[in-house]
N, C-alpha and C positions, 0 to 999 in steps of 0.2 A: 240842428247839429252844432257842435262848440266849433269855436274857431280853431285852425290848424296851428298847431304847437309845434314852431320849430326848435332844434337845439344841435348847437355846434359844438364839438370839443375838439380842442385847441391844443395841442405840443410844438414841440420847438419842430422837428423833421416831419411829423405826420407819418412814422413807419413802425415805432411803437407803441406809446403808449394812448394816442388820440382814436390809431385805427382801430386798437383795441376794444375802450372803448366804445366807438362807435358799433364794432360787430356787438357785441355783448348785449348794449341798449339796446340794437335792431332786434333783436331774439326776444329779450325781457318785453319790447313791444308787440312784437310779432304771435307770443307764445299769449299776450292778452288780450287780442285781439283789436288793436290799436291805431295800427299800420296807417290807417286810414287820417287817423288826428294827428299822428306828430310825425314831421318831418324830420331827417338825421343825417348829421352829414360830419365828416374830420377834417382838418386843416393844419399846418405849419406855420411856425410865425417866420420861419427859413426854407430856402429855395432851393435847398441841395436835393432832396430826393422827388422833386416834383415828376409828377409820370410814374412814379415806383410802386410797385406791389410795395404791400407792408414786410418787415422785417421777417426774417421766415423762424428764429425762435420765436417772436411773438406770435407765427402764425400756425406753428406747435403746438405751443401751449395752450391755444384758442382751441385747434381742432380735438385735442387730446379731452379738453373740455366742452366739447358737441359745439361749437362754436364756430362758425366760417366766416372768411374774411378775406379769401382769395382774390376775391370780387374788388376790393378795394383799391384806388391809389393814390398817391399824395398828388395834397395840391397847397399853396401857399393861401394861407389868409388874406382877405383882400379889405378891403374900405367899406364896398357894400355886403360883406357878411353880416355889418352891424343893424343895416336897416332889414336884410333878410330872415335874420334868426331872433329869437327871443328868450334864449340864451345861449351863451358865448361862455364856455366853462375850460378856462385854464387848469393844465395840470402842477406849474408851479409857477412860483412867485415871480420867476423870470419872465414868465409865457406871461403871466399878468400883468407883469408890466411894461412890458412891448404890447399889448392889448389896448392896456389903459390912455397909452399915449396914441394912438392911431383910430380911438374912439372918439366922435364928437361926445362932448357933455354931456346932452340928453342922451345920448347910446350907454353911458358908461354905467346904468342901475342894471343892463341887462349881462355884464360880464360877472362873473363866478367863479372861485377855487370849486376846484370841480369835488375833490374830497370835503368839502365845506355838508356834501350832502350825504358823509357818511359818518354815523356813532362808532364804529367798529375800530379806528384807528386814532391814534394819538397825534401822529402826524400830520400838516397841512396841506404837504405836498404830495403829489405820485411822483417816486423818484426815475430819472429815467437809466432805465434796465440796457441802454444800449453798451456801454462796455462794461460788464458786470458777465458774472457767470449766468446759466441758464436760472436758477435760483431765484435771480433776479425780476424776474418773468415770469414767475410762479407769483410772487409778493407782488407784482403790478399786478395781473390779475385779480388778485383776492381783492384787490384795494378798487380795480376798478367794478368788480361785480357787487361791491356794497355800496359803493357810492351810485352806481346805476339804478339797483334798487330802492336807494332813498330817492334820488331825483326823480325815479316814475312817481314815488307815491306821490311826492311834492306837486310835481302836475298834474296828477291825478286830482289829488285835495283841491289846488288852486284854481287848473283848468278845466279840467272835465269832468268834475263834480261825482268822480267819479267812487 
């Protein structure tokens, strides 16, 4: 059996666009019967919503799109995520670089723009939808169900040969 593929994604509060997300990927793993090889988990690179359920438009827009997330709650990135996960996927350049800096060297090949792993957007970032209209939440979504999708295949191809 391949080795266990974990993968962490990373926002600034962990209440919308990491747990997002994370639900999203669980499902695209779950629904391919994967569960078993990749481990998933969300984090903050900030400490304010630590203990929180996820934002409850993002957890809207989730559910409106078969998507659960209730399950989830923030927690703040820590030191040892880096040697736990084997990838560490920022949603923006800020998250990346509070990442970059709290990465030993050899950690730093395994951190990612997490949209790096989708064709479908022009943009680098997933912008964060928290003071923005519901709208907002709608476009994080799409952004993150493509990038989810390219980063299964990516591990799929790379790790589980699959």
């Amino acid at each position: 059996m391949a080795k266990k593929v974990s993968v962490l994604f990373v926002c600034l509060g962990n209440i919308c666009r990491s747990p997002t997300a994370h639900a999203v990927f669980r499902k695209m793993v779950k629904d391919q019967g994967l569960e078993k090889l990749i481990e998933i988990d969300s984090a903050g690179t900030g400490a304010w919503h630590v203990g929180n359920p996820p934002d409850k438009r993002a957890t809207q827009v989730a559910e409106g799109r078969g998507i659960q997330m209730r399950d989830l709650r923030a927690r703040q990135v820590d030191f040892g995520d880096f040697y736990q996960y084997d990838y560490v996927l920022a949603m923006d350049n800020s998250n990346y670089s509070n990442l970059y800096e709290m990465a030993l060297p050899e950690h730093r090949e395994k951190l990612h723009m997490f949209l790096s792993f989708s064709d479908d957007f022009s943009e680098t970032e997933v912008p964060d939808p928290y003071y923005g209209g519901p709208d907002g939440f709608d476009y994080v979504f799409d952004m993150v169900d493509s990038a989810s999708n390219g980063l299964l295949e990516h591990i799929k191809a790379k790790h589980l040969n699959a």
